[in-house]
Each structure stands twice: as structure tokens, then as C-alpha cells.
N, C-alpha and C positions, 0 to 999 in steps of 0.2 A: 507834479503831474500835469500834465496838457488837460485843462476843463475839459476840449473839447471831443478829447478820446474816451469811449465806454473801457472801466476798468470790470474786472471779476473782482469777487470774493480777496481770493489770496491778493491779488495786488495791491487792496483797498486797506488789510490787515496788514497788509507789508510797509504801504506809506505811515500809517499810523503808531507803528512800531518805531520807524525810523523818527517821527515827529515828536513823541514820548522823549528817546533820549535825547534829544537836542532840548527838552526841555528841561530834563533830570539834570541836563552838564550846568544850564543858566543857575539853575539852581543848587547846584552843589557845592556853592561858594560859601563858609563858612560865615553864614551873618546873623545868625540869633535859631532860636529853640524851632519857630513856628516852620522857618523853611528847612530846618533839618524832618520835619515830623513833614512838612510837604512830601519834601526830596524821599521818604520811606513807603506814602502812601503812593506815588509815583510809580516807587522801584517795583511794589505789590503789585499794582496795576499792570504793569509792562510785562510782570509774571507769568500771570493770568491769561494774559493776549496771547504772551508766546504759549503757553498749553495750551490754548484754545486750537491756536494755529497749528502743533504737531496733533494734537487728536483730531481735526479737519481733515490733515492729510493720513493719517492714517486710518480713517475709518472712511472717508468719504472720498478717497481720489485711488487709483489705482499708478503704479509704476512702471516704468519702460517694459520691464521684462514682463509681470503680470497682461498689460496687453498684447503683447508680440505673441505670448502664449493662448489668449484669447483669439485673436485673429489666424492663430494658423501659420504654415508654413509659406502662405501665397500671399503679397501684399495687396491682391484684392481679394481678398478672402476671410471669412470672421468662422472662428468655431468657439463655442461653447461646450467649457470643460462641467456640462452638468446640466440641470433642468433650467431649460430658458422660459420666462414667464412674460407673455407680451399682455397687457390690460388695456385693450383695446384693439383697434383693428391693424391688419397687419396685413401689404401689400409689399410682392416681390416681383420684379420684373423677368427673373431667369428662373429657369427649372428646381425644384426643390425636390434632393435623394432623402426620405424618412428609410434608413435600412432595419428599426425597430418597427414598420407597420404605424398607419394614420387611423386615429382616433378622431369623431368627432360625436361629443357628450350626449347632445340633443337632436341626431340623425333620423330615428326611429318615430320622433315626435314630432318634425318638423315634414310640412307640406307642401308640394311643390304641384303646382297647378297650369301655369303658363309655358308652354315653352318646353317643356321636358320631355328627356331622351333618357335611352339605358345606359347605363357607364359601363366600358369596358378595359379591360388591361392589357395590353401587348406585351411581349415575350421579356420584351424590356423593362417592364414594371411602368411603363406611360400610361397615363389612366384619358380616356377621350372617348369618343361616340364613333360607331362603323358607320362609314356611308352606306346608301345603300341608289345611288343612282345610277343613271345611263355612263354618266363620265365617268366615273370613279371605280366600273369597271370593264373588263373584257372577257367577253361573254363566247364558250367554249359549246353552245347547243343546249337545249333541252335536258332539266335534270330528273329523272324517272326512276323510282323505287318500287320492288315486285313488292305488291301486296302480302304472297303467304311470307316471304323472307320480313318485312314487316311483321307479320302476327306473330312469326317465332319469337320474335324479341316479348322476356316475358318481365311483367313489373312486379317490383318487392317491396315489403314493409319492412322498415328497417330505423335502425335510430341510430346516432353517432357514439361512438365507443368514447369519444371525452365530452359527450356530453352529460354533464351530470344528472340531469331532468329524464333523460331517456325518452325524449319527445320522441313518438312513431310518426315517420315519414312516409311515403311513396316516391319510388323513384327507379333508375336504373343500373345497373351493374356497368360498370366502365367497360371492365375486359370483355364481356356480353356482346356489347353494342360493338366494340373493336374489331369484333372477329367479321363483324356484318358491314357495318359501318364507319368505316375508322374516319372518313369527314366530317361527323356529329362529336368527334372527341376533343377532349382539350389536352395539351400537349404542352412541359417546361419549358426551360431555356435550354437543356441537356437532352429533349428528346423523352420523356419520361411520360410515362400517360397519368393523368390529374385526375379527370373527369368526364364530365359528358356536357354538352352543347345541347341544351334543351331547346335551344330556339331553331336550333339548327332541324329538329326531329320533327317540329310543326313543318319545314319544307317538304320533311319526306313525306311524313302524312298526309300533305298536300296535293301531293304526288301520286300517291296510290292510291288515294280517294278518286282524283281524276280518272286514272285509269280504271278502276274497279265501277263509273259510271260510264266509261266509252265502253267497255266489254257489257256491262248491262243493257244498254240502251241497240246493243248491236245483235246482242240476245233477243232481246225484245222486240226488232222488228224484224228477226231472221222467223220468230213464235207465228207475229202481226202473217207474215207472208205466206207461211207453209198451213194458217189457219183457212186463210183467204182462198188457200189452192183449193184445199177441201170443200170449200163451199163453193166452189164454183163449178157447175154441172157438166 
């Protein structure tokens, strides 16, 4: 072997195998008891190395086909036929598809204080943050919601049918809000209605609040005027 090449394991067991019999043959010339009882403790030794070396590779190395099967049909591409376990951190550069749903153990416990935004999901399962600035969109006029069409919409106590706990909730009926509002709803990748857009309802809110004080305030000095008429002689 070249000193000054880095061997692995198998190579290291491999020269050392080869160097055994070349010692086993010096020795296997028929010259008295002690080197015959050598030449046996040898043959034992060289036994031993070779199991070592097939249980090595059969327990610690994987073969052409077992990888080819691990990586997938794409030569840049890895799948794992099963639960893959990283201990430690774990950094990918390209998009990662979970089509069983992402778990993460300590979410609920963990606080986030700098810097934080709401996460959301696009149609396509992409999870990232809305913008919400000047550039990022194109702006169609003023959005205005009637107030009574607002109070129609009425709120329920409800709890989830697979929830086991039967926690009572407050919230909205999808179809409810759809028949009124179908811009506050959430919507699949087929068109299907999901949900409701609660953040979306604070706009309208926002909305009819507004207007419900331009009509107040317009009451109120139409009140201010026709008071003023009267006292004036």
C-alpha cells in the first residue's frame, strides 16, 4: 500500500488478510512441532478476520441494488424506503413535498418574539407569509361592506366532530359567510370551499364600522343644523 494514501476499514482488513498468508505459506514448510502449532494459530487468526470482514459488510455497508433503491428512480434524487431519522440538524437547499402532513413535537411550546409573521398556505401546499404592501399589489378602489348584510351574518358555538374533547368553539359557518361573502372564504385546489378567512372579516368589519360612523356623524350634524334652525328667531 502507498503510506501516503488514507486507507478505509475494508482496505486496511483486506491488506492484512493478504499479509497473514504470505506469512502462513513462510511458514508452512515442514520444520518441527512449534511452527506447525504457529502455521494453526495463524490459519485461526485469518479465520476470524475473514468473519469479521463478511459480518462488516453484511451488517454495516449496504449493496449496489439496496442503494439504487434508496435513492430512487432520479440519479439526483434520495428516497427512503421507511422512517428516516436525522439527530441533528438538518439543512436542504431545494423544496421539501411531506404528502403525510409536518409535524413539529415542541411548536405549541415554543416562542417566537422577534421578527414574526402569520404563516400561510397557497393552493399548492407552499407554506410563506402574504405581503401586504404598495408593490406587491394592484389595487381595484375602495373595499366597502353594508353593515345590516354584516349583522346578518350570525355566530355559533360549536365544537369539531373528531374532536375527542368536544372543546366549544365560536366561529362561522362557511356556506353562511359564502352566500354573503365569498372573498372571506377559503377554497382547495379543485374549487371546493374549506373554510373561512377570519382575517379577511376584520377588513370587512373595518369597513362597515367606517361607514356606520360617516352615516353617524352626517346624522349628527344634519340633528346639530335643524336644532340651530329652531333657535334661531
Amino acid at each position: 500500500m502507498d503510506p501516503r494514501r488514507p486507507v478505509d476499514e475494508l482496505e486496511r482488513i483486506g491488506y492484512e488478510i493478504r499479509r497473514l498468508h504470505d506469512r502462513i505459506d513462510e511458514l508452512a514448510t515442514p520444520s518441527g512441532t512449534s511452527k506447525y502449532q504457529t502455521v494453526a494459530k495463524l490459519q485461526l487468526l485469518v479465520s476470524n478476520i475473514q468473519q469479521q470482514l463478511d459480518d462488516y459488510i453484511a451488517n454495516g455497508t449496504y449493496n449496489k441494488a439496496q442503494i439504487n433503491a434508496m435513492r430512487g428512480s432520479s440519479p439526483a434524487g434520495f428516497t427512503a424506503n421507511g422512517p428516516l431519522q436525522v439527530n441533528g440538524a438538518a439543512t436542504a437547499t431545494g423544496r421539501g413535498t411531506f404528502t403525510g402532513g409536518v409535524t413539529s413535537a415542541d411548536v405549541r411550546s415554543r416562542v417566537v418574539t422577534v421578527g414574526y409573521v402569520a404563516q400561510y398556505i397557497d393552493s399548492s401546499g407552499v407554506m410563506g407569509y402574504a405581503p401586504s404592501t404598495l408593490e406587491s399589489k394592484s389595487l381595484h378602489g375602495r373595499y366597502e361592506v353594508d353593515l345590516e348584510t354584516w349583522l346578518e351574518l350570525g355566530a355559533w358555538l360549536f365544537h369539531y366532530k373528531d374532536d375527542p374533547t368536544q372543546e366549544k368553539r365560536a366561529g362561522f359557518i362557511a356556506q353562511l359567510v359564502e352566500s354573503r361573502f365569498p372573498e372571506w372564504c377559503i377554497y382547495g385546489p379543485d374549487g371546493d370551499l374549506q373554510g373561512v378567512r377570519y382575517e379577511q372579516m376584520m377588513v370587512g368589519l373595518h369597513s362597515a364600522f367606517v361607514q356606520h360612523v360617516a352615516e353617524t356623524r352626517t346624522q349628527h350634524a344634519d340633528l346639530v343644523a335643524r336644532i340651530e334652525a329652531l333657535e334661531t328667531p
